[in-house]
C-alpha positions in Angstrom: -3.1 -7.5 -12.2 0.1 -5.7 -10.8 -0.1 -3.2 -8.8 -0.2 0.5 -9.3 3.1 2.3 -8.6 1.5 4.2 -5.9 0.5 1.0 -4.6 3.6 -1.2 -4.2 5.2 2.5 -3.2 2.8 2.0 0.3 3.8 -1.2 0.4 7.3 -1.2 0.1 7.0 2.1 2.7 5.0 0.2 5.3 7.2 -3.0 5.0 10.8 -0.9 5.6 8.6 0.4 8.5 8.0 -2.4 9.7 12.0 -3.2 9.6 12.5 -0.2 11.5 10.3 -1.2 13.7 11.3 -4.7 14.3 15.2 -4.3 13.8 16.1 -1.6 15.1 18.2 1.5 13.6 19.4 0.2 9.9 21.4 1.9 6.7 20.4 2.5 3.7 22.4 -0.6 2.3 20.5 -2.9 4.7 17.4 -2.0 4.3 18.0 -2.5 0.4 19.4 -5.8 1.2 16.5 -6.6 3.9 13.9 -5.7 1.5 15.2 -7.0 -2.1 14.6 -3.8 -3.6 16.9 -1.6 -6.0 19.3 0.9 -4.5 17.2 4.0 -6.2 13.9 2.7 -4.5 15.5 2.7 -1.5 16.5 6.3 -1.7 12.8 7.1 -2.7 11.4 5.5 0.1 14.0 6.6 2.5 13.2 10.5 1.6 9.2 9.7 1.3 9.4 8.5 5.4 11.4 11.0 6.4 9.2 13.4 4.8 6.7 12.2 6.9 7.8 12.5 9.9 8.4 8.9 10.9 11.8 8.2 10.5 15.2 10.2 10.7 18.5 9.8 11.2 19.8 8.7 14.2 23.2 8.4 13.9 26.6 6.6 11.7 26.8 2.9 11.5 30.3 1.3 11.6 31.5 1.6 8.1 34.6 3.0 7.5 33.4 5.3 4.2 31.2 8.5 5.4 28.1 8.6 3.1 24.3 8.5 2.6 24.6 4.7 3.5 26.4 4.8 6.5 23.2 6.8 7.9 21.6 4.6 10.4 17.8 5.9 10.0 15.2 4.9 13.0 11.9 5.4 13.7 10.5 8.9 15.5 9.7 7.1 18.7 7.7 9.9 19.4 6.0 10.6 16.4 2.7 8.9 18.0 1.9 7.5 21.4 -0.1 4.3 22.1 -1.9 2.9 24.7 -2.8 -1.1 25.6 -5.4 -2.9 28.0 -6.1 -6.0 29.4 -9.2 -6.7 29.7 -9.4 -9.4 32.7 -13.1 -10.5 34.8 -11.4 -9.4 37.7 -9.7 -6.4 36.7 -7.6 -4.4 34.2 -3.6 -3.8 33.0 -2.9 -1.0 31.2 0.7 0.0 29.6 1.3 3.4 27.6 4.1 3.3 25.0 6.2 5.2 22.2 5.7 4.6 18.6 8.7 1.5 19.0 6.5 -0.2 21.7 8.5 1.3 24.4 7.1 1.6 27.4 6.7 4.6 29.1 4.3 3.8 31.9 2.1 0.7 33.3 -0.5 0.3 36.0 -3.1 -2.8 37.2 -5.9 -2.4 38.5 -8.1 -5.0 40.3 -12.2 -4.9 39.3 -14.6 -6.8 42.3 -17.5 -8.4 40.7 -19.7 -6.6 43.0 -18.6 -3.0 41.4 -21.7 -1.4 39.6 -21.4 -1.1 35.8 -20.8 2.3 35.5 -18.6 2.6 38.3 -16.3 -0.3 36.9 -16.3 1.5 33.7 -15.2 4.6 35.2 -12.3 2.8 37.5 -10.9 1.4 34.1 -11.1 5.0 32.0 -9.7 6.7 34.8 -6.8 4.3 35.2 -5.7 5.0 31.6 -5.9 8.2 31.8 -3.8 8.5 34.9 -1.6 6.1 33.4 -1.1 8.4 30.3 -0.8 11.7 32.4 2.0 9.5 34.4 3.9 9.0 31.3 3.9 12.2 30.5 1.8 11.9 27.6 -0.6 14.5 26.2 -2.7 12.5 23.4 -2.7 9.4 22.8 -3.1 8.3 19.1 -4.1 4.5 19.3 -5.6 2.0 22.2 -5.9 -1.3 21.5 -7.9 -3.4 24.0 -7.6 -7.2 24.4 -10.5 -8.7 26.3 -12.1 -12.3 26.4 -15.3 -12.8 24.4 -16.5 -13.1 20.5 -15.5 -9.8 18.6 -18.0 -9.2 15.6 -16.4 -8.4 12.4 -19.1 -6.9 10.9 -19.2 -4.0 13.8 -15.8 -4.3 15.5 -17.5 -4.4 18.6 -17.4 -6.7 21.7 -20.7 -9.0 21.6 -22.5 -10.3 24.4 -21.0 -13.2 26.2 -22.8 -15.0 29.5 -20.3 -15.1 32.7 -19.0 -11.7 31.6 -19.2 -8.5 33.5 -21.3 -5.8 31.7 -18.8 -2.8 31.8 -16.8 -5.3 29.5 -19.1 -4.2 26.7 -19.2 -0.7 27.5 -15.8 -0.1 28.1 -15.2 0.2 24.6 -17.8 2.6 23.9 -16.8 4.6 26.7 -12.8 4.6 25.6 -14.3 6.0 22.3 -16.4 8.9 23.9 -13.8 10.4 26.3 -10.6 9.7 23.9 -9.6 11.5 20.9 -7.9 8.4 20.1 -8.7 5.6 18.0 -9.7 2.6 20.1 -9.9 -1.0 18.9 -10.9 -4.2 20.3 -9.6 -7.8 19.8 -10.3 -11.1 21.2 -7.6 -11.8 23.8 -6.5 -14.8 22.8 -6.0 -13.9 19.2 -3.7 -11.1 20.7 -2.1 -13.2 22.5 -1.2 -15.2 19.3 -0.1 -12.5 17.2 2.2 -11.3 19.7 3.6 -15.3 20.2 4.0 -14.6 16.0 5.6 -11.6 16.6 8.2 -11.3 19.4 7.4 -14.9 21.0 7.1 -18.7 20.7 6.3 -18.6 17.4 8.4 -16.4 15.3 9.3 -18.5 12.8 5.9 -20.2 12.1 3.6 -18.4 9.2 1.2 -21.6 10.6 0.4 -22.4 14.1 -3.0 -22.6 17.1 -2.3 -20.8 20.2 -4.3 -22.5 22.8 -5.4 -20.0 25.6 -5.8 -22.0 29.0 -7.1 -19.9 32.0 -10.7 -19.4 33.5 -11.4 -20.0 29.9 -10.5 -21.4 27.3 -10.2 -20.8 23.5 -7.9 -21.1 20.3 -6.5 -19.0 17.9 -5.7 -19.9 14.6 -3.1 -17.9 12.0 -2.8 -19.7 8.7 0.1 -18.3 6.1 0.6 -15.5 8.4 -2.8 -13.8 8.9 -5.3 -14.4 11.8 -8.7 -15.9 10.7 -11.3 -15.2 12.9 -14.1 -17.1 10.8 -17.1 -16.0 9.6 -18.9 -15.0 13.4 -15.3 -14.2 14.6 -15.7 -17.6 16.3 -12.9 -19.4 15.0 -11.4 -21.4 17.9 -14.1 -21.5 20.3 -12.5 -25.0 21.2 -14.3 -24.8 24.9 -17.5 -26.2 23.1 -15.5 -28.9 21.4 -17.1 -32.2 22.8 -14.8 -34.4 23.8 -14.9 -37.7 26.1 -14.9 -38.1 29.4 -16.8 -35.0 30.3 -20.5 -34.6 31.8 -22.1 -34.6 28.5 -22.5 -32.2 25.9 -21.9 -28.8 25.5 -24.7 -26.5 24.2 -25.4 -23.0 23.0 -25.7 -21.3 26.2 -22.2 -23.0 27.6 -19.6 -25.3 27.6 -19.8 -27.8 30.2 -19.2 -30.6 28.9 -17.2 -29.3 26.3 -13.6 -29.7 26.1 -13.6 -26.7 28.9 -14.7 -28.6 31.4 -11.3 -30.9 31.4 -8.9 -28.2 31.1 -10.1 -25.0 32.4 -8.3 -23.1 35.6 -10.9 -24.6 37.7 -10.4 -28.2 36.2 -6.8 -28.0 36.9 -7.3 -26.9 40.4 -9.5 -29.9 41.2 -7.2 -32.8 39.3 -4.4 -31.1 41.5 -6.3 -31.5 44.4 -6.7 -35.3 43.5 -2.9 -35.8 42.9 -2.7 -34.5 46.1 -1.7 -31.3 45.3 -3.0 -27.6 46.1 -4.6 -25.6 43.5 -2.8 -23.1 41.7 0.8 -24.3 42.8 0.6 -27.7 41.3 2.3 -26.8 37.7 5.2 -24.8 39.3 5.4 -28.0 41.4 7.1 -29.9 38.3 5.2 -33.5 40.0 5.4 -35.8 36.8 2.3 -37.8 37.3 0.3 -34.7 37.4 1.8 -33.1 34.2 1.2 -36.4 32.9 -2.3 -36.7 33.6 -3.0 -32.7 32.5 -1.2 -33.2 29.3 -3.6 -36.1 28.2 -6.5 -33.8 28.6 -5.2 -31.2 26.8 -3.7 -33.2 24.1 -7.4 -34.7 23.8 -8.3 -31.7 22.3 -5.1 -30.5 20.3 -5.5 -33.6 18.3 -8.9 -32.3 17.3 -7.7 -29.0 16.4 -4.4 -31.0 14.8 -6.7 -33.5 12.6 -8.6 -30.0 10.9 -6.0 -27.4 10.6 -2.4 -29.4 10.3 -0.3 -26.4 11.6 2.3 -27.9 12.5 2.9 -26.2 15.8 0.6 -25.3 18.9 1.2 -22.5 21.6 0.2 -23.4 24.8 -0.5 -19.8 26.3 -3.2 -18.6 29.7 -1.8 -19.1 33.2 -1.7 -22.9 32.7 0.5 -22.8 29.4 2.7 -20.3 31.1 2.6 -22.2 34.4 3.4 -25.4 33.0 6.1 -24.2 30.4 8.8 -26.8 28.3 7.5 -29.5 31.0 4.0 -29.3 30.0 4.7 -28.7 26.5 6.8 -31.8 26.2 4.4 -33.8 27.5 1.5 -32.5 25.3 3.5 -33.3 22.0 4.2 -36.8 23.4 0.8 -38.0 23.5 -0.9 -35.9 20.8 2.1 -37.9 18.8 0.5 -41.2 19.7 -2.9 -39.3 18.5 -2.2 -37.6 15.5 -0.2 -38.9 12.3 0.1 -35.2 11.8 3.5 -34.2 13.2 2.8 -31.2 15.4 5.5 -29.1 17.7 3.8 -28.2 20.9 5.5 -24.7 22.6 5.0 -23.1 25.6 4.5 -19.1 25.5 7.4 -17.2 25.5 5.2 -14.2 26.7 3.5 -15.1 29.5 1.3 -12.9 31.2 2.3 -10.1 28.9 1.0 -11.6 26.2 -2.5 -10.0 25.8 -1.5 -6.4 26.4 1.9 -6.8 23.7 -0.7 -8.0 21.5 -2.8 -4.9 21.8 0.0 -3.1 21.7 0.7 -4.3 18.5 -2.4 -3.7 17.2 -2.1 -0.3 18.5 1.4 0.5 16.6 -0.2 -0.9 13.2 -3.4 1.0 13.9 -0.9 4.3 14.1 1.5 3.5 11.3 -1.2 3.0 8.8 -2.4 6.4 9.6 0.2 8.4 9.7 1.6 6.7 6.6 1.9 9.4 3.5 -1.1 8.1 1.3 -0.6 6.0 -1.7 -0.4 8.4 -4.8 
């Protein structure tokens, strides 16, 4: 059935947005040109955002001939103000940003596992709001908060997950008390992947697994573009995938044994140590044997993820994707194309450690623009 015209009119709106958004500043003529739509749509669409609020004109482009094309129209980077956090075990990042993701502030803070549940909750509250006072920010419309742990899609809220500080859980809850803000929660390393989609490694892949390497360790998977978080919002729990050469075998209540106990930060740190090494400085090191041995533990358990999904490329993201970079990466598709008939680009981030927080971001800005779109009709 095709869609109502009020419909594809919300859709055609939120994807110039998302033009805006993406490309910056753009006439008339490019957006038609951008978008495949007629020149008189365009105009509709044009007048219906900046009716809204969201987008004006910001100046000429280049064009020689003065005229309602040579208008450069932008986003009101003001319009709304977001707010992202990362959600660490030790600690928490926060950044406060403009409707075009700009940053207009940032601050860390560091969380000891001793602090009292309450009083880490109140640390991480109070940082944001700080944070958002320094940026000279009154309200904030959107927060988007990555953090590690299983995100239930029939609640939106952060579940339960053993090794995890408490105020984790309630942060959320707390965010949404003292905020007249939306707040939303994600999984950190699905963030992490839809900001590698976005502005990062994988930008031109509508298919690809981002595997998270750190403390833990996870998988996220985005199949013709969207994010699938599976039926628990468990997809990629690849920790618990049980793989060879481990203790044994994973079980309900934790992973060792699982293909977390060969790659994890901690895992790393010791097979440095035994390439005579020391922990945490080992991948910066660029010592081929190393690499060598690391990359055939990891690719151990991209081929497992390759054999299932086929997508054709895998993100290596955490502190030990990032760490490792190209090297790493190289290494990995070597020997998970000795495992795997399946041919399969292996990437290292191209976000880093801002990975998580861009992500929320993200989430943030499309939390905001879907609001303060003009409804369909």
């Amino acid at each position: 059935m095709p869609a109502s015209p009020s419909t594809a009119r919300a859709i055609n709106d939120r994807f110039a947005l998302r033009l805006l958004q993406d490309e910056g500043p753009l006439t008339a003529t490019q957006l038609k040109t951008l978008t495949g739509l007629s020149r008189p749509t365009v105009a509709d669409l044009v007048e219906r955002l900046q009716g809204s609020g969201l987008v004006k004109v910001v100046g000429e482009s280049g064009e020689q001939r003065r005229g309602p094309n040579a208008k450069l129209y932008g986003i009101v980077a003001d319009r709304a103000h977001l707010a992202a956090l990362d959600v660490r075990t030790g600690g928490v990042s926060v950044v406060v940003a403009d409707l075009l993701g700009t940053t207009l502030a940032e601050a860390a803070l560091p969380i000891g596992g001793g602090t009292a549940t309450e009083g880490a909750v109140e640390q991480a509250v109070a940082l944001l709001e700080r944070t958002t006072k320094e940026a000279g920010v009154e309200r904030l419309h959107s927060v988007g908060v990555g953090a590690p742990g299983l995100i239930d899609p029939a609640t939106g809220q952060l579940n339960d997950s053993s090794g995890l500080p408490a105020w984790h859980r309630r942060l959320v809850p707390a965010l949404q008390e003292r905020l007249p803000a939306t707040v939303l929660v994600e999984n950190e390393t699905n963030l992490a992947a839809v900001a590698e989609q976005r502005l990062g490694a994988a930008r031109d892949c509508d298919t690809f697994v981002l595997l998270w390497l750190g403390q833990g360790v996870g998988a996220a998977v985005v199949l013709d573009g969207r994010l699938r978080r599976g039926a628990s919002g468990g997809a990629g729990e690849i920790g618990f995938l049980p793989v060879p050469g481990t203790s044994g075998l994973p079980s309900a209540t934790g992973c060792d044994g699982g293909f977390h106990e060969l790659v994890c930060a901690a895992a790393v740190d010791a097979l440095a140590v035994r390439h005579g090494l020391a922990p945490g400085a080992a991948l910066a090191s660029g010592d081929g044997p190393f690499l060598d041995a690391l990359a055939e533990r990891l690719a151990v358990g991209a081929a497992a993820v390759v054999s299932v999904l086929d997508p054709g490329c895998v993100v290596l993201a955490g502190e030990t994707g990032h760490a490792g970079g190209a090297a790493l990466a190289a290494r990995v598709e070597e020997r998970l194309a000795a495992l795997s008939p399946l041919r399969t680009e292996v990437r290292a981030t191209a976000l880093g450690d801002t990975a998580v927080l861009r992500g929320a971001l993200l989430a943030a800005r499309d939390a905001a623009q879907d609001a303060l779109f003009p409804a369909a009709g």
